[in-house]
Phi, psi and omega in degrees: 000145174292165189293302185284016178278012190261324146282121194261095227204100197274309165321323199259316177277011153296289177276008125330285177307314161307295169322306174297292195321310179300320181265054160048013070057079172314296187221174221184336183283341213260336199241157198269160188084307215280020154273307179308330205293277196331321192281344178272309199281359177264345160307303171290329168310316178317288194301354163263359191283267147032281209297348208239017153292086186228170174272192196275359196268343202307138174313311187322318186272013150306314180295145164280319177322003171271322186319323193284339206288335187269321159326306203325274180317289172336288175313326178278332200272325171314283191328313201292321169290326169289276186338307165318316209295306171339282200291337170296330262230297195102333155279119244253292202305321167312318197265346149268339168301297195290346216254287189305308174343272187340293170314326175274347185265353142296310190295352189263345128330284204281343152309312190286339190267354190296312201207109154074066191288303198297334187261343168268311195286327169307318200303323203285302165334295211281328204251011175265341156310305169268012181243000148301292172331317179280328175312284188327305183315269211327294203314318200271345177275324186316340205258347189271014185279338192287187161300187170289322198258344148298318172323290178322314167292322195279333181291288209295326152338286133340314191271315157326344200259323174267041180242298169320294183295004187253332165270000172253337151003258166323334190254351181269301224276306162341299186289316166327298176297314164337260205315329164317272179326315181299327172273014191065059230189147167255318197235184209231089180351130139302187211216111183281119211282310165292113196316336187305300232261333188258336161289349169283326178301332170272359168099357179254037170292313186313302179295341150336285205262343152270332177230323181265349164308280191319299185312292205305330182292311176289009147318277182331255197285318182048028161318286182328300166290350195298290178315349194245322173308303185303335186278320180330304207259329199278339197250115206260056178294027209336340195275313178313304198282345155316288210300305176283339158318293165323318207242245223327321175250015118289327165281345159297291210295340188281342174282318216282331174304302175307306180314252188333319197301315182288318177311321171284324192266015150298322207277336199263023165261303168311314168303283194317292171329299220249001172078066147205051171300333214262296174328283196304347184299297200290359179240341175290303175308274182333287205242017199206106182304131160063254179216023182237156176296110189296109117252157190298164167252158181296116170257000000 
């Protein structure tokens, strides 16, 4: 029987059934957890989906940071969904890479939406400018070592990339000045280019330097699972390759989890920012110890 049928919840094993049908998706049920991991997060997308029901009077389309908002939150909602799809799936190394995604595009939610949203999301603009620019400079120097006729092609490839960032100019300088005015404000933040500075702004310097330092790193390089394959396979252990199976595809699935948890604890800077605290309370109280998400723990 699925795990999560032990609730009786016509809504929730609705969007379960759904959730498969949209990713070609037999069950969802097979792997332990990842019905609750799916069922929190398609709730809360719902419920935030909600939030942006609003009439053409709501005070909310006053901000300019609401127009953005939803790609902003939407896109991270992306990530989260890929990761599940992963693990429905089998692809493990995938679902953590999209799993670390996820995660920093949540926490990069819950900075803008913390304090002074119109003025963080101009900083999130302003600081996707200069640093496409500079990429394009590296890019242009890198290309002049080549022949001519690769040069040529990689210069115009360039000159494309900064003709897109000169038409979008105007309209992030547009959205600045808005965002001044609403905020009452002269300058623009700078924008901490670094993920460190934005989980300490929220208050997750701990969970940083304790667990997404450690995830992102075996992310990354996977030296680590590389070499535990290679001893794995070399060693005609079954028991070892159990062991090693289990703890690989127990850390996956816990990044994938950490991943869903931040997607949910994205929403309650944003409920608060747009005035639907009282909503968002009331899905919290329904689905959440304290302020992290009831996911089951792993044994």
């Amino acid at each position: 029987m699925s795990l999560f049928q032990k609730i009786p919840d016509r809504k929730t094993r609705s969007n379960l059934r759904a959730f498969a049908k949209v990713h070609n998706l037999g069950r969802v049920s097979d792997i332990p957890f990842l019905e609750h991991a799916v069922a929190s997060f398609v709730k809360c997308r719902e419920d935030f989906e909600k939030a942006f029901c609003v009439s053409g009077d709501h005070p909310n389309l006053q901000d300019p940071s609401y127009a953005f908002s939803w790609q902003l939150l939407e896109r991270c909602a992306e990530h989260v969904e890929g990761a599940l799809c992963c693990i429905a799936t089998g692809c493990f190394a995938g679902a953590e890479v999209l799993a670390r995604t996820a995660v920093e595009a949540a926490v990069t939610c819950r900075y803008v939406y913390a304090d002074e949203t119109p003025l963080r999301l101009a900083s999130y603009f302003q600081d996707f400018v200069i640093t496409n620019e500079k990429q394009c400079n590296g890019w242009e120097k890198s290309v002049m070592s080549m022949n001519d006729s690769e040069k040529e092609a990689q210069l115009i490839a360039i000159d494309k990339r900064r003709q897109m960032l000169n038409a979008l100019k105007p309209l992030i300088e547009k959205f600045c000045s808005e965002a001044l005015g609403f905020c009452d404000a002269t300058g623009i933040p700078r924008w901490p280019s670094r993920i460190e500075s934005r989980f300490e702004e929220i208050g997750e310097l701990r969970f940083y330097k304790s667990t997404y330092a450690r995830l992102s790193g075996q992310v990354h390089p996977d030296a680590e699972n590389v070499i535990a394959y290679f001893l794995t396979r070399m060693c005609p252990d079954a028991a070892a390759v159990r062991k090693m199976e289990l703890e690989t595809g127990s850390f996956t699935l816990l990044y994938v989890f950490i991943a869903v948890e931040h997607y949910i604890r994205r929403r309650s800077p944003f409920h608060v920012r747009m005035g639907s605290r009282t909503h968002f309370q009331r899905w919290m109280n329904t689905h959440a110890t304290s302020d992290r998400c009831r996911l089951p723990q792993l044994r």
